[in-house]
MOPAC internal coordinates of N, CA, C and O (Angstrom, degrees):
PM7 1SCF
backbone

  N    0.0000 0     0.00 0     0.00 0    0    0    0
  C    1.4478 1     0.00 0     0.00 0    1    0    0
  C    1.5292 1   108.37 1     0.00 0    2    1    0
  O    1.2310 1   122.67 1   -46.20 1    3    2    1
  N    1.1642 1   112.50 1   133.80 1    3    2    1
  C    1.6320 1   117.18 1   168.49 1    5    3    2
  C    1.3043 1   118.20 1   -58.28 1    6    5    3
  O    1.2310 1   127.46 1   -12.97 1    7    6    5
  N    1.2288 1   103.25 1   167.03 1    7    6    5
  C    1.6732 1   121.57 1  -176.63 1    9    7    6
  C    1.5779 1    88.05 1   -97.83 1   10    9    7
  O    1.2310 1   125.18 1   -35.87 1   11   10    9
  N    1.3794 1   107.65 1   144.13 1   11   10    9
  C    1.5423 1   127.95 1  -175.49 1   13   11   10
  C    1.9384 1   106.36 1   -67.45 1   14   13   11
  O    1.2310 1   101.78 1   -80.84 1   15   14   13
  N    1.3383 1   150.86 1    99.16 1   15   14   13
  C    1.1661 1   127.56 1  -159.77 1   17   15   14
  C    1.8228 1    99.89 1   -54.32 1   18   17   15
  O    1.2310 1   129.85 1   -16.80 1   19   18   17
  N    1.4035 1    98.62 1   163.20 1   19   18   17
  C    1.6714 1    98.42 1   161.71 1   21   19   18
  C    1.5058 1    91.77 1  -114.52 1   22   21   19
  O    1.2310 1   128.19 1   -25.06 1   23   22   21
  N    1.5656 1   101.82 1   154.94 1   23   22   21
  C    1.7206 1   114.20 1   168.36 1   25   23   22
  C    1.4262 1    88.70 1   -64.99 1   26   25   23
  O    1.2310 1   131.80 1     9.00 1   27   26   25
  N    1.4036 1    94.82 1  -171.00 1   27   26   25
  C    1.9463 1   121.92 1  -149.09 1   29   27   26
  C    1.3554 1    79.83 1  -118.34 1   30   29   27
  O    1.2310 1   114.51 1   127.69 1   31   30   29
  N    1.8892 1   128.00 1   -52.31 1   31   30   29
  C    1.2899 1   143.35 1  -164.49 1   33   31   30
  C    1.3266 1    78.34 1  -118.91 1   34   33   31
  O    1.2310 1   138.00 1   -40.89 1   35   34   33
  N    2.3459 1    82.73 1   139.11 1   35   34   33
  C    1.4583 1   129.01 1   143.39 1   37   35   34
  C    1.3562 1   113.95 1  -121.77 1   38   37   35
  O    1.2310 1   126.94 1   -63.98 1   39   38   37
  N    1.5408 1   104.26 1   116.02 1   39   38   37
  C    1.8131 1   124.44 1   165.10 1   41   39   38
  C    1.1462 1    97.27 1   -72.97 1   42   41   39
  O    1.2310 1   117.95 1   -49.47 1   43   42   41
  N    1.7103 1   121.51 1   130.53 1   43   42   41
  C    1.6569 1   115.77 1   155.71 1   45   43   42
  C    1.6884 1    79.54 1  -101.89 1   46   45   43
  O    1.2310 1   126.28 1   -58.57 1   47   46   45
  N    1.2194 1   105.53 1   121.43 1   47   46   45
  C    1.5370 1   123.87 1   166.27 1   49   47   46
  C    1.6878 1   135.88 1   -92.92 1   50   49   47
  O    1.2310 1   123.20 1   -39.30 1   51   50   49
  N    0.8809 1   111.47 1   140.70 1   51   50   49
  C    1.9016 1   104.49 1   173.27 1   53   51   50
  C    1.4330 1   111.42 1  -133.20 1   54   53   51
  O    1.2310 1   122.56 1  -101.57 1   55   54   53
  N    1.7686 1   112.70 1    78.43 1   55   54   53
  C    1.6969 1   110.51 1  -158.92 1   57   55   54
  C    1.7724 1    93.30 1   -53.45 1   58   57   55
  O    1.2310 1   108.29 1  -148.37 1   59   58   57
  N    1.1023 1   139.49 1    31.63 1   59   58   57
  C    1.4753 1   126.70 1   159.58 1   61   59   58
  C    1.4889 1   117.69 1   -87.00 1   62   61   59
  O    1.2310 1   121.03 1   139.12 1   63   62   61
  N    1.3200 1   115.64 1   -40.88 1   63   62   61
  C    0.9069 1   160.15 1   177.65 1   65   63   62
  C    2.0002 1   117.28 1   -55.31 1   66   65   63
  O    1.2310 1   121.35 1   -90.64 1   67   66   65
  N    1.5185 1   115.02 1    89.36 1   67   66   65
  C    1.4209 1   116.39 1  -159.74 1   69   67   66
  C    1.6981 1   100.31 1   -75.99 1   70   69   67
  O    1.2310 1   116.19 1   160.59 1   71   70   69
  N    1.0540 1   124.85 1   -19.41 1   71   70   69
  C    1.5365 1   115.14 1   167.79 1   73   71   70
  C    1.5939 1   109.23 1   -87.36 1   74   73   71
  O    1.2310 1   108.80 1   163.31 1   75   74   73
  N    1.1460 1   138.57 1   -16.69 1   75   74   73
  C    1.4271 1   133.75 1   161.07 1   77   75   74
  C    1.3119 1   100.51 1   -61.67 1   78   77   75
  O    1.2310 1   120.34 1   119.82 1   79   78   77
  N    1.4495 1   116.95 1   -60.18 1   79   78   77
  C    1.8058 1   111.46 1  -169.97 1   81   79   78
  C    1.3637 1   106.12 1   -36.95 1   82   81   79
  O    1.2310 1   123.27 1   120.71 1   83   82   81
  N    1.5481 1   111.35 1   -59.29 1   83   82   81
  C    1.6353 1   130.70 1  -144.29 1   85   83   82
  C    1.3669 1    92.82 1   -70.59 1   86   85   83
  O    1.2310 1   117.26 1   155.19 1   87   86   85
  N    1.5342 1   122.82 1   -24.81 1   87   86   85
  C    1.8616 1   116.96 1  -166.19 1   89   87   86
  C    1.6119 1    95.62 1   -93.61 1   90   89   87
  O    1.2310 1   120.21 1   159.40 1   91   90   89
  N    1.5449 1   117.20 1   -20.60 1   91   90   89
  C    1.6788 1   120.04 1  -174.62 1   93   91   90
  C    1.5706 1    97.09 1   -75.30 1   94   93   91
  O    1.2310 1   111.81 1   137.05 1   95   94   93
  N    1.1993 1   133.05 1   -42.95 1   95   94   93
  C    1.3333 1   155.35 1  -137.87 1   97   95   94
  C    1.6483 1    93.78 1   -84.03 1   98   97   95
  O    1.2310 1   133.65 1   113.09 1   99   98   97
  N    1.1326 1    91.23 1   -66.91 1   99   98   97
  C    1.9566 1   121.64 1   167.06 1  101   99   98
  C    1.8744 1   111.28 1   -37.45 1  102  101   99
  O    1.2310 1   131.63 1    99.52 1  103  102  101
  N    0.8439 1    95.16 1   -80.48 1  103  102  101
  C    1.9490 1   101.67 1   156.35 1  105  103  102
  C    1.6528 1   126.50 1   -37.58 1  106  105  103
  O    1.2310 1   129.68 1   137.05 1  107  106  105
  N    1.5179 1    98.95 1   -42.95 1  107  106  105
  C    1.5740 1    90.35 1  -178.57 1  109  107  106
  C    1.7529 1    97.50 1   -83.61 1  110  109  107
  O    1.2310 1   116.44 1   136.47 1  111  110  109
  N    0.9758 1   124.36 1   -43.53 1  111  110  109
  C    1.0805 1   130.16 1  -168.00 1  113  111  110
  C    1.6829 1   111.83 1   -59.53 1  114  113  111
  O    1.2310 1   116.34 1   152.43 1  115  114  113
  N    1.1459 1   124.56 1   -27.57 1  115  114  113
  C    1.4724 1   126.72 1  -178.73 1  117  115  114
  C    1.7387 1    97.34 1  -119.04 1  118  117  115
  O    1.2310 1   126.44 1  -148.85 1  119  118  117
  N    1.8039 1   105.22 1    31.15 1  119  118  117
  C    1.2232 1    85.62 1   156.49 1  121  119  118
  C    1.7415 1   135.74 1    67.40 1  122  121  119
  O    1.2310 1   122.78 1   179.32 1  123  122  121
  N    1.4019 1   112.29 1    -0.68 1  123  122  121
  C    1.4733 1   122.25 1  -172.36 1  125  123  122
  C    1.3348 1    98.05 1   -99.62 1  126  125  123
  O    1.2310 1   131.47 1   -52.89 1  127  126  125
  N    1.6258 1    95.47 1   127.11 1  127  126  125
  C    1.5344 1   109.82 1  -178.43 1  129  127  126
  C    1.7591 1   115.34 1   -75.59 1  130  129  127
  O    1.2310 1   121.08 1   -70.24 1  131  130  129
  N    1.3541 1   115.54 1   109.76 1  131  130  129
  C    1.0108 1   120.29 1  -165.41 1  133  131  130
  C    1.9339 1   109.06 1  -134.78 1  134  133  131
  O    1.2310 1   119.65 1   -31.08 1  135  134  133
  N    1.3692 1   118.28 1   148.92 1  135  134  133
  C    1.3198 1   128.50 1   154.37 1  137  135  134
  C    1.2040 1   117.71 1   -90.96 1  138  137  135
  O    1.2310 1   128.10 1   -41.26 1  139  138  137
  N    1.7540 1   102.00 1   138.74 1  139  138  137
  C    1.4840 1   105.02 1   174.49 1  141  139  138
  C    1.7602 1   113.45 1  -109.76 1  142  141  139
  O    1.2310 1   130.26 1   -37.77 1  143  142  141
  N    1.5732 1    97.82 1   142.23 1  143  142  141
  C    1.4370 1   110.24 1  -165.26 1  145  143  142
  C    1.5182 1   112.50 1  -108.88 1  146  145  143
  O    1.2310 1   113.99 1  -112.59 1  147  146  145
  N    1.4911 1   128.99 1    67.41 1  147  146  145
  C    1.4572 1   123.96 1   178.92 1  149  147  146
  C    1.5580 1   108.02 1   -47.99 1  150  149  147
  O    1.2310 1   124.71 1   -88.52 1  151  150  149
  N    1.4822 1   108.57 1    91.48 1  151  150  149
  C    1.9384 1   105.90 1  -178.05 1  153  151  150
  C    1.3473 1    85.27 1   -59.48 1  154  153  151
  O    1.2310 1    97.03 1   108.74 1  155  154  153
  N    1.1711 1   158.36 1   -71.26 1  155  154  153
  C    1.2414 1   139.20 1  -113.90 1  157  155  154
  C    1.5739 1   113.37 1   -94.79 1  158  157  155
  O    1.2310 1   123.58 1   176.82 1  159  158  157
  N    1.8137 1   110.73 1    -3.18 1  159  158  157
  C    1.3407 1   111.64 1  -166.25 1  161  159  158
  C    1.9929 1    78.91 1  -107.60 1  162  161  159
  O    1.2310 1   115.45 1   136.96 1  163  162  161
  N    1.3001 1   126.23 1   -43.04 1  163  162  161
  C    1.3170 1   139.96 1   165.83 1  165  163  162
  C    1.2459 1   112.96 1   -81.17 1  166  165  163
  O    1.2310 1   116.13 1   -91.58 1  167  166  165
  N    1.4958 1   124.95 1    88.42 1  167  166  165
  C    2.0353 1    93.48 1   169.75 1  169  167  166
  C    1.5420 1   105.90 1   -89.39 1  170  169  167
  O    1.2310 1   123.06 1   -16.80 1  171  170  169
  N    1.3206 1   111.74 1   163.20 1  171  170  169
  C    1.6277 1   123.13 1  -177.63 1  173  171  170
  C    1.3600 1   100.60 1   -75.54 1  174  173  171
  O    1.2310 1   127.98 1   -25.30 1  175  174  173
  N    1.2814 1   102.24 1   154.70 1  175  174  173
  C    1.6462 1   111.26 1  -176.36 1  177  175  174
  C    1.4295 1    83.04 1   -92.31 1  178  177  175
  O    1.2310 1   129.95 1    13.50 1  179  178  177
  N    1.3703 1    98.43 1  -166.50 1  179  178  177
  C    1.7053 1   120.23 1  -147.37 1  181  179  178
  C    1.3430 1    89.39 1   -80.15 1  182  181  179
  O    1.2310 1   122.42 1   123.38 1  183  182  181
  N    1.7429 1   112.97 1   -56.62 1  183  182  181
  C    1.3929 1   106.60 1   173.39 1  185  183  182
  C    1.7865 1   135.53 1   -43.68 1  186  185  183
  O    1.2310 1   136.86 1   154.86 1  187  186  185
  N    1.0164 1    84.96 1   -25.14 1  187  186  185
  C    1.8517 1    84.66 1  -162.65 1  189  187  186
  C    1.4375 1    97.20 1   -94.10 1  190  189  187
  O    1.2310 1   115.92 1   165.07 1  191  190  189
  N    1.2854 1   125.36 1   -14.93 1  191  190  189
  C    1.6004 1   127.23 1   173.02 1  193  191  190
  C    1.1474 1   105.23 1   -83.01 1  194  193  191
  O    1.2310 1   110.93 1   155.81 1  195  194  193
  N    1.3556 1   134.67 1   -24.19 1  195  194  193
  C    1.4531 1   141.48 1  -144.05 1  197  195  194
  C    1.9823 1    86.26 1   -95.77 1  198  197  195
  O    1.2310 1   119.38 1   132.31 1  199  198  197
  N    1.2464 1   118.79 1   -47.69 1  199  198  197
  C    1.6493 1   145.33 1  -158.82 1  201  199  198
  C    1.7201 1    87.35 1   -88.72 1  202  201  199
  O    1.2310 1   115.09 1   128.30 1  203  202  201
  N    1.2444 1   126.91 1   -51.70 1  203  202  201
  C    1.6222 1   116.02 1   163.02 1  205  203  202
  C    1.0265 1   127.14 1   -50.62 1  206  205  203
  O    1.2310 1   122.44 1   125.89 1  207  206  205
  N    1.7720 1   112.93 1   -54.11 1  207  206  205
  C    1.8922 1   110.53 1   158.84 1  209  207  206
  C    0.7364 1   116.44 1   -46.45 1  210  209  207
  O    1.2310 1   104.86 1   157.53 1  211  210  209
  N    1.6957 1   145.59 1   -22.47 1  211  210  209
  C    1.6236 1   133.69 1  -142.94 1  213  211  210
  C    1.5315 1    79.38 1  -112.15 1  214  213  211
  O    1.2310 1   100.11 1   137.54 1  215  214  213
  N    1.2002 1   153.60 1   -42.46 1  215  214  213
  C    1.1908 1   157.73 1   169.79 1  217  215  214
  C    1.7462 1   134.00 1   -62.32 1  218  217  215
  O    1.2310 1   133.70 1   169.68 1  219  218  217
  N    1.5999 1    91.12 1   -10.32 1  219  218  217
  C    1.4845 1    94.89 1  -166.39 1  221  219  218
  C    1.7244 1   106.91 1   -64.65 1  222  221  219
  O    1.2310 1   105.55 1   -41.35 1  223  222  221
  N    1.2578 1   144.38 1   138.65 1  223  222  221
  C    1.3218 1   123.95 1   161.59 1  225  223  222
  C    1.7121 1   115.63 1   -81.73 1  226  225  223
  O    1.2310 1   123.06 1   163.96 1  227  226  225
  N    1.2026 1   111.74 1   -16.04 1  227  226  225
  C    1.2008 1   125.66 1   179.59 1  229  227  226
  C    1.8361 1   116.86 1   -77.67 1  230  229  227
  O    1.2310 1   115.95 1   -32.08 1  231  230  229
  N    1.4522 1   125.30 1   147.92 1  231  230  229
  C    1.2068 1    95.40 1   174.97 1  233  231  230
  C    1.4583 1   149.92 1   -65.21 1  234  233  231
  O    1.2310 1   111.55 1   -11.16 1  235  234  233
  N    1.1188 1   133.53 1   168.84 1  235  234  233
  C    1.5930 1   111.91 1  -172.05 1  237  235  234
  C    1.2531 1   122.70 1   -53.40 1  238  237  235
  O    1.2310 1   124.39 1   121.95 1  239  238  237
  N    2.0040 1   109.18 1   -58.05 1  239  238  237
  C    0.9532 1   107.96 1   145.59 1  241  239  238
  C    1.9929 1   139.62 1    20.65 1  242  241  239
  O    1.2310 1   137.72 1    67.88 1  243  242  241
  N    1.2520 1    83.26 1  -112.12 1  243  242  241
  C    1.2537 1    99.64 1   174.74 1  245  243  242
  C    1.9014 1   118.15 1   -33.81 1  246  245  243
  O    1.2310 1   127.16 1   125.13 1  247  246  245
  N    1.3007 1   103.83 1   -54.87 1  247  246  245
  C    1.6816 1    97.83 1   157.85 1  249  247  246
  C    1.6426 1   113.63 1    -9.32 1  250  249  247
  O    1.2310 1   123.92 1   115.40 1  251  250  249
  N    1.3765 1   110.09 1   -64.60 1  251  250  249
  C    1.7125 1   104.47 1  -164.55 1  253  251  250
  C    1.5794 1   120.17 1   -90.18 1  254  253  251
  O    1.2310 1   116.01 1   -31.31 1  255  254  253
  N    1.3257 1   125.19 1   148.69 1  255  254  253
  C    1.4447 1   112.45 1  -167.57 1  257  255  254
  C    1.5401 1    86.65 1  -115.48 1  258  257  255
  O    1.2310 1   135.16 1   -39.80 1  259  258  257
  N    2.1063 1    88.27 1   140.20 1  259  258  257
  C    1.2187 1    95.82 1  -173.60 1  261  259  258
  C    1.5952 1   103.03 1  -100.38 1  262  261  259
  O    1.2310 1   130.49 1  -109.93 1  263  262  261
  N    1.3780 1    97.38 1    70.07 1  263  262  261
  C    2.1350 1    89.57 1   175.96 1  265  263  262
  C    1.5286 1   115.28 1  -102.18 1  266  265  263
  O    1.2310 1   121.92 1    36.47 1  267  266  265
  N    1.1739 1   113.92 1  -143.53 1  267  266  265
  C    1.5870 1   131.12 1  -178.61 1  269  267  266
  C    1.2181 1   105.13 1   -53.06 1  270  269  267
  O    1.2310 1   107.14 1   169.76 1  271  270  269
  N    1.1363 1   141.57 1   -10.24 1  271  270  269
  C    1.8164 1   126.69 1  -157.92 1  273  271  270
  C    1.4698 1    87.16 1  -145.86 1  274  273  271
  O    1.2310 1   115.71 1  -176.93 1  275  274  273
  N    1.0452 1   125.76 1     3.07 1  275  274  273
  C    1.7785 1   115.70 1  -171.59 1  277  275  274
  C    2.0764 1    70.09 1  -106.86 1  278  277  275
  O    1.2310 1   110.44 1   110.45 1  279  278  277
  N    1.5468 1   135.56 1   -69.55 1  279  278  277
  C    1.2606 1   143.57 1  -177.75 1  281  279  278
  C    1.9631 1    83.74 1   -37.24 1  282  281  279
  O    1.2310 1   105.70 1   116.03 1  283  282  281
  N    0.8992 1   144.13 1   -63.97 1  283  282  281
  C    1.2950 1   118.08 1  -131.19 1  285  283  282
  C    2.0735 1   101.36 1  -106.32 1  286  285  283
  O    1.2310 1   133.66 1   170.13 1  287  286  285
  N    1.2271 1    91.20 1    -9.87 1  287  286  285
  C    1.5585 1    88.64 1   135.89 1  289  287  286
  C    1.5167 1   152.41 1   -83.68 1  290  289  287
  O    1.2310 1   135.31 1   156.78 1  291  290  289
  N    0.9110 1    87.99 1   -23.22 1  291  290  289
  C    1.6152 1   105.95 1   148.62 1  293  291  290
  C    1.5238 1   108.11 1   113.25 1  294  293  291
  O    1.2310 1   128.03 1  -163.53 1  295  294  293
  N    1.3548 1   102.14 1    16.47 1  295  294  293
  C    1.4369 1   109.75 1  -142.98 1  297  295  294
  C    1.7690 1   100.14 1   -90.96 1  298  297  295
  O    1.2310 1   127.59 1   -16.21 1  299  298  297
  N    1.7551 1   103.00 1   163.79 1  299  298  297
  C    1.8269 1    93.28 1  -167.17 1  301  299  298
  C    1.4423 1   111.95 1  -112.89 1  302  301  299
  O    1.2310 1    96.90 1   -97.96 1  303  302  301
  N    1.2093 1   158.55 1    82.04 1  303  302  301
  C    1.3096 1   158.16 1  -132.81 1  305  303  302
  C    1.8437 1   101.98 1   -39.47 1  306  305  303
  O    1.2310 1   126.30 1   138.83 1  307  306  305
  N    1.6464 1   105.49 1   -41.17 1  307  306  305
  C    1.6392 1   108.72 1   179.81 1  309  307  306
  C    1.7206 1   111.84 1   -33.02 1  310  309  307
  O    1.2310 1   128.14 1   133.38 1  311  310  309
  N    1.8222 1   101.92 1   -46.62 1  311  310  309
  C    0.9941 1    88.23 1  -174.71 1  313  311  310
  C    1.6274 1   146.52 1  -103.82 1  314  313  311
  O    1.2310 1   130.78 1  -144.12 1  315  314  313
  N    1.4155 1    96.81 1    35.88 1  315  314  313
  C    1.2597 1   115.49 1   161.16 1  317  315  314
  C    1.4578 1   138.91 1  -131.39 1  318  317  315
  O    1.2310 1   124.69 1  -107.21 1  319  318  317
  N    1.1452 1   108.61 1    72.79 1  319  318  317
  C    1.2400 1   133.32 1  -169.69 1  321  319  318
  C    1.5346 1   121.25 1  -115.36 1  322  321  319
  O    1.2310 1   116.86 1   168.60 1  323  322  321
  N    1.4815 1   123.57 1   -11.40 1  323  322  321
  C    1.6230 1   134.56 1   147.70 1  325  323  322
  C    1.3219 1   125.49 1   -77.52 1  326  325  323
  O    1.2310 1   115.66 1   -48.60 1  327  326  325
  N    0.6833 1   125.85 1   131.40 1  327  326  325
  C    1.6035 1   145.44 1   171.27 1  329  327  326
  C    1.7923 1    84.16 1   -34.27 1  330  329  327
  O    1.2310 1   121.73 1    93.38 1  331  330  329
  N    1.3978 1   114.29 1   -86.62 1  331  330  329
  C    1.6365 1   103.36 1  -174.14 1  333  331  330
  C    1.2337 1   107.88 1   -37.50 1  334  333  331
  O    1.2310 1   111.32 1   123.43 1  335  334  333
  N    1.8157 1   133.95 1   -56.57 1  335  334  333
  C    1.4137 1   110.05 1  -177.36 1  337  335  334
  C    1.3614 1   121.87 1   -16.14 1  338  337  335
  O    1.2310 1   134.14 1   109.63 1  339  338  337
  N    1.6630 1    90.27 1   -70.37 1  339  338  337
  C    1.8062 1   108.76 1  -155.47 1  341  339  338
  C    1.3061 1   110.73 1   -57.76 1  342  341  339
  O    1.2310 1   120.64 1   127.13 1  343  342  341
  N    1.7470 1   116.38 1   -52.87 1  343  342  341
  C    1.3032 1   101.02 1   159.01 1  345  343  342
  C    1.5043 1   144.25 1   -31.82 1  346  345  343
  O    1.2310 1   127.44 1   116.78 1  347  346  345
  N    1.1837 1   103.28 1   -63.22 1  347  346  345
  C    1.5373 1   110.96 1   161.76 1  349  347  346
  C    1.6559 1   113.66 1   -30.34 1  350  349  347
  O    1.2310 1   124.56 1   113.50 1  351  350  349
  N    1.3419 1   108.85 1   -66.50 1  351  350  349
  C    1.1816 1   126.51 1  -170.64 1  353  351  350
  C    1.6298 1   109.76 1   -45.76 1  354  353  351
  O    1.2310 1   122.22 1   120.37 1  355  354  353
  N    1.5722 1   113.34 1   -59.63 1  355  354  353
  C    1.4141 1   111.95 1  -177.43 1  357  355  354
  C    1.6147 1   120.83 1   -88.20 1  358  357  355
  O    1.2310 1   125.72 1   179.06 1  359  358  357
  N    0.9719 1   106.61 1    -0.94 1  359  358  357
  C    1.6849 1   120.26 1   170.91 1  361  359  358
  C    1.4933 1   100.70 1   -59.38 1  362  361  359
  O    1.2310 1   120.58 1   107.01 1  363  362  361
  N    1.3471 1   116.49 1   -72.99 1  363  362  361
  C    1.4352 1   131.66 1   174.85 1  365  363  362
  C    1.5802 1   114.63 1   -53.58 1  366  365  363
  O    1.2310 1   124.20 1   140.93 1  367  366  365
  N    1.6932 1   109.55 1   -39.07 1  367  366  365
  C    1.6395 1   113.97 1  -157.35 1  369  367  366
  C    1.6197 1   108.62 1  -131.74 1  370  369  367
  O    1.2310 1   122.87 1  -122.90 1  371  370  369
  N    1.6111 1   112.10 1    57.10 1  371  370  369
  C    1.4541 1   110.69 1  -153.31 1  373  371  370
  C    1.7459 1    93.50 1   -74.22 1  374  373  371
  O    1.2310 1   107.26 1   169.94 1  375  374  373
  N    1.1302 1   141.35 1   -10.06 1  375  374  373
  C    1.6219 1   149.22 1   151.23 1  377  375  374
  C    1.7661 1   101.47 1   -20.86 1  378  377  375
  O    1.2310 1   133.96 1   130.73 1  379  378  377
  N    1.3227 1    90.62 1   -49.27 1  379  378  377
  C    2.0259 1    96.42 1  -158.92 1  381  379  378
  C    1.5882 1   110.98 1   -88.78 1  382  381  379
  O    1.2310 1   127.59 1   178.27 1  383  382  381
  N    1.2346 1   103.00 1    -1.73 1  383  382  381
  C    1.7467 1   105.10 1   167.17 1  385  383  382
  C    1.6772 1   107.15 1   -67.03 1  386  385  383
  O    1.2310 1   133.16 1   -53.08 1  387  386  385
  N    1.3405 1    92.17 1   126.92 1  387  386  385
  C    1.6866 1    94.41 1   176.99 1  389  387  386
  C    1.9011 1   102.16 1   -73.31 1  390  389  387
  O    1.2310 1   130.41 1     8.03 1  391  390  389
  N    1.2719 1    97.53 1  -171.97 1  391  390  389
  C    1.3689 1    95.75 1  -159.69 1  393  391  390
  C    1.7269 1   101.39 1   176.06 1  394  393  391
  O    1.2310 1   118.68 1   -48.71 1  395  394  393
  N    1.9717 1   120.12 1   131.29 1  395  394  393
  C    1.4480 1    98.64 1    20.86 1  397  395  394
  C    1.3335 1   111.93 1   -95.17 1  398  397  395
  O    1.2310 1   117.99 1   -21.37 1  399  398  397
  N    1.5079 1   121.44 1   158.63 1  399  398  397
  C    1.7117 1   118.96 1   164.07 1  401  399  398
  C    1.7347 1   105.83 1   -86.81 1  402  401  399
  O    1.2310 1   121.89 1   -54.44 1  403  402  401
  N    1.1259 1   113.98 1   125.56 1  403  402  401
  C    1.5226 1   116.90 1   158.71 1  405  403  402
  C    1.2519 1   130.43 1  -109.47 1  406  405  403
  O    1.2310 1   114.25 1   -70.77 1  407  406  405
  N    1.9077 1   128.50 1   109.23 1  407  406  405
  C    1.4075 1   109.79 1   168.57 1  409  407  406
  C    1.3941 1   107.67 1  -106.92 1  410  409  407
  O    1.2310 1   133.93 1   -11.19 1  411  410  409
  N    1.2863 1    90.68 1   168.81 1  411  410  409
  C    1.6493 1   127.07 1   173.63 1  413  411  410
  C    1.4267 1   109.70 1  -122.37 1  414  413  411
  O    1.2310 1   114.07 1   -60.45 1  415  414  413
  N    1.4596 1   128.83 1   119.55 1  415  414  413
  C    1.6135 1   128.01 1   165.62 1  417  415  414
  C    1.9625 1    83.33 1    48.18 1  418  417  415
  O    1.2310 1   130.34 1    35.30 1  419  418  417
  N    1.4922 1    97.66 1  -144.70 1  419  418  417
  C    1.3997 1   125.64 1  -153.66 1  421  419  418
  C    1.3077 1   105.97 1   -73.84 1  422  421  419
  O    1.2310 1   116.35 1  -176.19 1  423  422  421
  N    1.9087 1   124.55 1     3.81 1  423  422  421
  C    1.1764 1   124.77 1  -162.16 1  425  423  422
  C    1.6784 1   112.66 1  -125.85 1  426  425  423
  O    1.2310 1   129.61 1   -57.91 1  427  426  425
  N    0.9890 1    99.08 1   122.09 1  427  426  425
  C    1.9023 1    96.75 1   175.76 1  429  427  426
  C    1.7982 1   109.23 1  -141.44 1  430  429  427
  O    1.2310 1   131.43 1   -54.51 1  431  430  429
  N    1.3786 1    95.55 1   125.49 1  431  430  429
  C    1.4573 1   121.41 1   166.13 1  433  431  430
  C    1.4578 1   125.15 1  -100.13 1  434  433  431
  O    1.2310 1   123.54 1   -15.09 1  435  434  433
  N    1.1989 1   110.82 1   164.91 1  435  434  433
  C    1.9809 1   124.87 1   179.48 1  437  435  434
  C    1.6809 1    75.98 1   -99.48 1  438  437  435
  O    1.2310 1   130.65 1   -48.84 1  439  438  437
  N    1.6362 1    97.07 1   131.16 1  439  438  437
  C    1.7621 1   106.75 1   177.84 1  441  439  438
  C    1.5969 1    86.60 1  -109.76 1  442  441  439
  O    1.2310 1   124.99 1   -87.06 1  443  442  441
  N    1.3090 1   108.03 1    92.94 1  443  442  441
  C    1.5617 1   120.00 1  -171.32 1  445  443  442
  C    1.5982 1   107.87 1  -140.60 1  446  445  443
  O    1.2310 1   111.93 1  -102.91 1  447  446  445
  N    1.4027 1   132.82 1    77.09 1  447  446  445
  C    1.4542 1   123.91 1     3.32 1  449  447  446
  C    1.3061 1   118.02 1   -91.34 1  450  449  447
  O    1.2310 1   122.28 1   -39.21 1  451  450  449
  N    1.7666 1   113.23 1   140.79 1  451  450  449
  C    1.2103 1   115.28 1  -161.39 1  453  451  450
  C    1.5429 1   116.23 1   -77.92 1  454  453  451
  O    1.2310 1   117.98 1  -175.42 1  455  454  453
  N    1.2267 1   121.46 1     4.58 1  455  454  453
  C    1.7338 1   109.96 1   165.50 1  457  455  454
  C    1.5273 1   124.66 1   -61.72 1  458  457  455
  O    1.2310 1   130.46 1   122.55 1  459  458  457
  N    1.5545 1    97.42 1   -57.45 1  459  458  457
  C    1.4735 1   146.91 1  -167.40 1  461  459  458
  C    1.5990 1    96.14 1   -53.25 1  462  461  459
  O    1.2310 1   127.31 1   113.95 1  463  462  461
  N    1.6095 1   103.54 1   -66.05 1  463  462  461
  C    1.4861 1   120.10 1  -161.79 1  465  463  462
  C    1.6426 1   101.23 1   -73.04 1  466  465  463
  O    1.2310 1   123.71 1   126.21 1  467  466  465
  N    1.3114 1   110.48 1   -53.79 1  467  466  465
  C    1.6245 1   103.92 1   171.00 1  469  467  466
  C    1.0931 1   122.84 1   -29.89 1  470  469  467
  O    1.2310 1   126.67 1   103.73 1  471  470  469
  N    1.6916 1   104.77 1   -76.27 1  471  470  469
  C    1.6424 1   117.46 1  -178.84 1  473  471  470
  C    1.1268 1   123.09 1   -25.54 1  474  473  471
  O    1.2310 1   122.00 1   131.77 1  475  474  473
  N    1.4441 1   113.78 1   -48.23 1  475  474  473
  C    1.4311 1   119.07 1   179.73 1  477  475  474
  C    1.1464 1   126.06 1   -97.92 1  478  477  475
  O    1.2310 1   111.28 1  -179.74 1  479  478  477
  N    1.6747 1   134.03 1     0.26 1  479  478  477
  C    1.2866 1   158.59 1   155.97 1  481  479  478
  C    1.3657 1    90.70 1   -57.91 1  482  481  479
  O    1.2310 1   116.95 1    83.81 1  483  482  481
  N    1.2935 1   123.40 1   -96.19 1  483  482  481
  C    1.4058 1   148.40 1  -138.73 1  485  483  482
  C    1.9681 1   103.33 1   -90.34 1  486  485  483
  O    1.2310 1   125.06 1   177.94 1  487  486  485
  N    1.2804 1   107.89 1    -2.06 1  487  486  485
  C    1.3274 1   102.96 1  -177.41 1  489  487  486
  C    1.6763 1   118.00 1   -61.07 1  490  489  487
  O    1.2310 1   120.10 1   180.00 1  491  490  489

């Protein structure tokens, strides 16, 4: 029996989310074999967020979105700026992962904006 292929690309997706659509949209459209990852119907365990930070090329930072629910936790952007922060942070609050995240092999970016960032990700 064969081995199941894995895609090349993982979308962590939030179909709420009009730059997740536009980077999913982006993928089907150029054809790149990819899996899609609803974090919010799946959140990543500690490990697999921990192996996304270690991969991000982007800063850690940026991982967390500072909107309405990041404000009404009370929470202060200062203090998430470590890899453990963020972890911490989305383990408990997988809502506040920005998005979409796209990897490739050993590499994962915020496709923020996802034309731009693709193209040159996945080129």
């Amino acid at each position: 029996m064969a081995d199941k292929a894995v895609a090349d690309v993982v979308i962590y997706h939030n179909p709420n989310c009009s730059n997740s659509k536009r980077a999913l949209a982006w993928l089907r459209e150029n054809k790149v074999d990819h899996e899609v990852v609803q974090y919010l119907k799946r959140p990543l365990t500690r490990s697999a967020l921990s192996a996304l930070v270690g991969n991000l090329e982007d800063p850690v930072s940026d991982l967390v979105r500072h909107d309405k629910r990041f404000g009404e936790l009370g929470l202060d952007p200062e203090g998430y700026t470590t890899k453990k922060a963020v972890v911490d942070l989305l383990v408990e609050h997988p809502e506040l992962m920005q998005r979409p995240v796209v990897v490739r092999g050993k590499a994962a970016i915020i496709a923020r904006p996802p034309e731009e960032r693709l193209d040159a990700f996945l080129a």
